[in-house]
Each structure stands twice: as structure tokens, then as C-alpha cells.
C-alpha positions in Angstrom: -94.1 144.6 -23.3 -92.8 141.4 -21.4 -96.6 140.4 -21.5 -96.5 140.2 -25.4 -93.7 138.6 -25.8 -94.7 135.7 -23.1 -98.2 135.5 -25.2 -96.2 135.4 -28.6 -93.7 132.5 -26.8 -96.9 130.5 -25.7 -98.6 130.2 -28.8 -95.7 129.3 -30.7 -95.3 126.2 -28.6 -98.7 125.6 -28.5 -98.8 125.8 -32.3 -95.5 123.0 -32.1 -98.3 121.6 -30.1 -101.2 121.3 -32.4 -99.1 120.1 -35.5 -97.6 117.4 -33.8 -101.0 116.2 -32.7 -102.3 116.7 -36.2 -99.7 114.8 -37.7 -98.8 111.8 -35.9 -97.2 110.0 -38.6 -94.2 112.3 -39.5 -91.2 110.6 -38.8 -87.8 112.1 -38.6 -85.4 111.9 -41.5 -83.2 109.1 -41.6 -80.1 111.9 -41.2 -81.4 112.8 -37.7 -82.6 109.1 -36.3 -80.7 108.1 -33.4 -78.7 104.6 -34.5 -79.8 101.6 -32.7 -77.0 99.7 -31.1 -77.2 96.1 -30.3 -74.9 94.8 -27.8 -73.8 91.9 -30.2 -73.6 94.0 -33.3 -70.3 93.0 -35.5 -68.1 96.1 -35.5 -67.7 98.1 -38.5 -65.9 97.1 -40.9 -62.2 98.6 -41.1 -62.1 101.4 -44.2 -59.8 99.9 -46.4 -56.6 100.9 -46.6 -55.6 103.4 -49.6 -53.4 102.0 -52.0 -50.0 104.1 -52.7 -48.9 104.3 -55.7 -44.7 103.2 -56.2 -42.7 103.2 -58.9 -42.0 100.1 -60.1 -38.1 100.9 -60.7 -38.0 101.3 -57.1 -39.1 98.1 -56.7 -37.0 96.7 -59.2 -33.6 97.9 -57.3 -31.6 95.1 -55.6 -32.2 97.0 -52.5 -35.6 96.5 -53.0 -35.2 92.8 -54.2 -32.9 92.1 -51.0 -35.4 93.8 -48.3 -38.4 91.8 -49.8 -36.5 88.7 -49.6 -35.6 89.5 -45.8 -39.1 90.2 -44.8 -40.1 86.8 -46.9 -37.5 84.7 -45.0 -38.5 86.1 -41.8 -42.2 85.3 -42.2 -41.6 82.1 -43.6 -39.5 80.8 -40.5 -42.1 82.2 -38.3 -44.5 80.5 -39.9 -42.5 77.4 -40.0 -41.5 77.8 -35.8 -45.0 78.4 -35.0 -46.5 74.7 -35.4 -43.3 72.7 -37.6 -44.9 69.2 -36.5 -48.3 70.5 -38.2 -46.4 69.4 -41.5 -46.2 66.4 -42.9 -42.4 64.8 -42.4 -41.5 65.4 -46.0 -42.7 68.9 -45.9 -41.1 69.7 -43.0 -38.0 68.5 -43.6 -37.7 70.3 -47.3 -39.4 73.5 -45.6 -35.8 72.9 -43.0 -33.6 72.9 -45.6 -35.1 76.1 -47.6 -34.9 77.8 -44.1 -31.1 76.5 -43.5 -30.0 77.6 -47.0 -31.3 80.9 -46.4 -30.0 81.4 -42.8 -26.3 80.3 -44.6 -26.7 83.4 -47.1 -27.9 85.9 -44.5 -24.9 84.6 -42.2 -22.0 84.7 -44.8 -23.5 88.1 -46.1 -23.3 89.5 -42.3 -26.6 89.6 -42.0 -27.6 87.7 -39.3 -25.1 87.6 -36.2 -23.2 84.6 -35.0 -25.8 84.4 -32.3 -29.2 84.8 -34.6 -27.7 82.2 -36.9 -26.7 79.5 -34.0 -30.2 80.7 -32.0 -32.1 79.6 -35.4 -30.0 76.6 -36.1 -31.1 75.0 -32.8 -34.3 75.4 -33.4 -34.6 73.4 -37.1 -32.9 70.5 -34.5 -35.7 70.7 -32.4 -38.1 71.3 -35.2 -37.0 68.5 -37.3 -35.1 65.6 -34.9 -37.7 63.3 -33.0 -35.0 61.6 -31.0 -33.8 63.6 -28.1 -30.9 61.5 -28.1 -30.1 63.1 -31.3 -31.2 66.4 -30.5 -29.1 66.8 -28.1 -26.1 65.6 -29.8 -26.5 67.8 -32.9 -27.1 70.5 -31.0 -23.7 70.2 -29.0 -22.1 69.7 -31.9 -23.9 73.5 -33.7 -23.1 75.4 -30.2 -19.2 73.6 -30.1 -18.8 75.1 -33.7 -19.7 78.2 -33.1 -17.8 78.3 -29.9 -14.5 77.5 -32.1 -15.5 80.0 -34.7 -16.0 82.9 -32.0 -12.7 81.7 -30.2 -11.2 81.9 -34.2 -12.6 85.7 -34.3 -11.3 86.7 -31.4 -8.2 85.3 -32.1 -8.0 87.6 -35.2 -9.0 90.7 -33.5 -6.4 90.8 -30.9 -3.8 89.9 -33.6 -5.1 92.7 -35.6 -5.1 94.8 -32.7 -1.5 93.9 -32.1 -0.6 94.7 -35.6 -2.0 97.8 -35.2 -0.3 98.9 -32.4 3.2 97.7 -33.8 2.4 100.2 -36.8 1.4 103.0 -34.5 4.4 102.5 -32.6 6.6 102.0 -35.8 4.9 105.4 -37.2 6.1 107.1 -33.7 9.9 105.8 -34.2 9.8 106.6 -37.7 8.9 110.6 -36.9 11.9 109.9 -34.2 14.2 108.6 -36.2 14.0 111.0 -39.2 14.3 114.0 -36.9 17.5 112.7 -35.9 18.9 112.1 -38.7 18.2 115.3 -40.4 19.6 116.9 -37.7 22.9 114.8 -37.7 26.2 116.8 -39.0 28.0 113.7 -40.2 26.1 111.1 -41.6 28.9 107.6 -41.0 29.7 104.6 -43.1 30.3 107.1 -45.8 26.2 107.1 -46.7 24.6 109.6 -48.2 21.8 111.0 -45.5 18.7 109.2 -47.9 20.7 106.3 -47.6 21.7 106.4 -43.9 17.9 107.0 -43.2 17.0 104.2 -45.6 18.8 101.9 -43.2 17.8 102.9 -39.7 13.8 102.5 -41.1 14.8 99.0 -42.4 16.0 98.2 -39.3 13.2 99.4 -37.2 10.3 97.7 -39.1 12.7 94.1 -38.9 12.6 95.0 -34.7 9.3 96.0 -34.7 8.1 92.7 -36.7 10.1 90.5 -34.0 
């Protein structure tokens, strides 16, 4: 039995044999030829990218509006950063004053710190002033002004702070002083208890604002 199956396995491959001997012209399909790769071969080319479908109201929101603005602004100055002395004088300087116009919205609308704004102002100086001289001087006088304005902040802050700390303590008293004189037998001065409590609070927020 093993016999006959060793004869049968032979003369199939001798048949494989014979046929590829009798035909050599048959070339594989093109689905099974091996690719060819050249060592300088371009790459292929990147499948483009599908295209999503949005609605357009989304696009028309003013959220929508104000994040495409931001992402323009942002490009355009790093554009601009990248090689300013590439533009001609002119240009450059009217390309300056689109990107300092912008960089005073974003700033009054919070949306660039104090630190981004000054950080970007500096740089139109050096982008757009030849003379060191000046340079220098102008940007002084951008880090000075910021310096005030941040001293200004802070100023407000711990002023605010303080207020509200004299209202938290004034809200403590208060609680005080209204237990005590609910509790009081005798209310003096002849007053009425609303009345007599009406006074003492006066008083307290005229100490407390001292």
C-alpha cells in the first residue's frame, strides 16, 4: 500500500514536470507576480483623505466663526515669525499691524495671557525695527508696561481679597450680633428689637469699612 501511494506521488510531480517543460512560455498572473522594488522608487502615494461631511450651520455658529479665526491668526503669525525679513518693508510692516490688531482683540477678550501677548509683542519689535538701538528701547518700554499693568492686577486682587475677608468677617459678627439681641430681655433707648438690631448692624458695617 505505501508502495502505491509513493508511485502515485512520483508521477504526479513528474507530470508537474513534463507540463512545465512543454510550456515554457506560461507566465504567472499578474495577481501572483512578486513586485519589483527599486531602491529609489518614490513611495506611494498617501490615500487621500475622506472628506466628512458637516453641516454647514455648524459652521456658521460664532463658535465656529471664532475657532477658525484663532487657528487663522495663529498660522498667519507663524508664517509671518518664520522668515518676516523675506517681505518686502511695506509688506511686512502692514502684515505687523494686522498681527498687532489681532493680538489686541485676543488680549482684551482674555484670550491670550498677559505673558503670550507681551511674548508676541517683542517679537513684531524684532521682526519689524532694524535699529537695535530702537529695538531695545521699544522693547523696554512693552516689558515696563506690562510690568505696571501686572503690578495694577495684583493690586486689585489683594484689595478684593481684603474686601472679601471684611464681608466674611462682617457675615460672622452679623450671626453674633443677631443672636444676642434676640436673646436680650430689654431692648434700651426705648427701641423696638428690629430697630435696636437695625442699629448695632449699621454700626458694624461703618467699623468694618474703617
Amino acid at each position: 500500500m505505501k508502495k502505491t501511494i509513493v508511485v502515485a506521488m512520483a508521477g504526479v510531480a513528474l507530470g508537474a514536470v513534463v507540463l512545465m517543460r512543454a510550456e515554457p512560455d506560461v507566465v504567472p498572473p499578474p495577481a501572483v507576480r512578486a513586485p519589483v522594488v527599486e531602491m529609489h522608487a518614490q513611495p506611494p502615494a498617501a490615500a487621500p483623505e475622506r472628506e466628512i461631511a458637516v453641516d454647514p450651520s455648524v459652521l456658521a455658529t460664532p463658535e465656529a466663526r471664532a475657532y477658525v479665526e484663532r487657528v487663522d491668526f495663529e498660522a498667519r503669525a507663524r508664517r509671518f515669525f518664520t522668515d518676516p525679513r523675506a517681505l518686502a518693508p511695506a509688506e511686512r510692516e502692514r502684515e505687523a499691524q494686522a498681527l498687532t490688531a489681532a493680538i489686541d482683540r485676543y488680549e482684551r477678550a482674555r484670550q491670550l495671557s498677559a505673558g503670550e501677548a507681551m511674548n508676541l509683542r517683542i517679537g513684531l519689535v524684532r521682526a519689524t525695527v532694524d535699529d537695535e538701538a530702537v529695538q531695545v528701547d521699544r522693547i523696554a518700554d512693552i516689558v515696563a508696561a506690562y510690568r505696571a499693568d501686572g503690578e495694577r492686577r495684583e493690586a486689585r486682587f489683594i484689595e478684593q481679597q481684603r474686601g472679601d475677608a471684611a464681608f466674611v468677617e462682617y457675615k460672622a459678627r452679623e450671626a453674633a450680633i443677631v443672636a444676642e439681641v434676640m436673646a436680650m430681655a430689654a431692648i434700651p433707648d426705648g427701641l423696638t428689637r428690629e430697630e435696636y438690631l437695625r442699629r448695632r448692624l449699621q454700626a458694624e458695617r461703618v467699623a468694618l469699612s474703617h
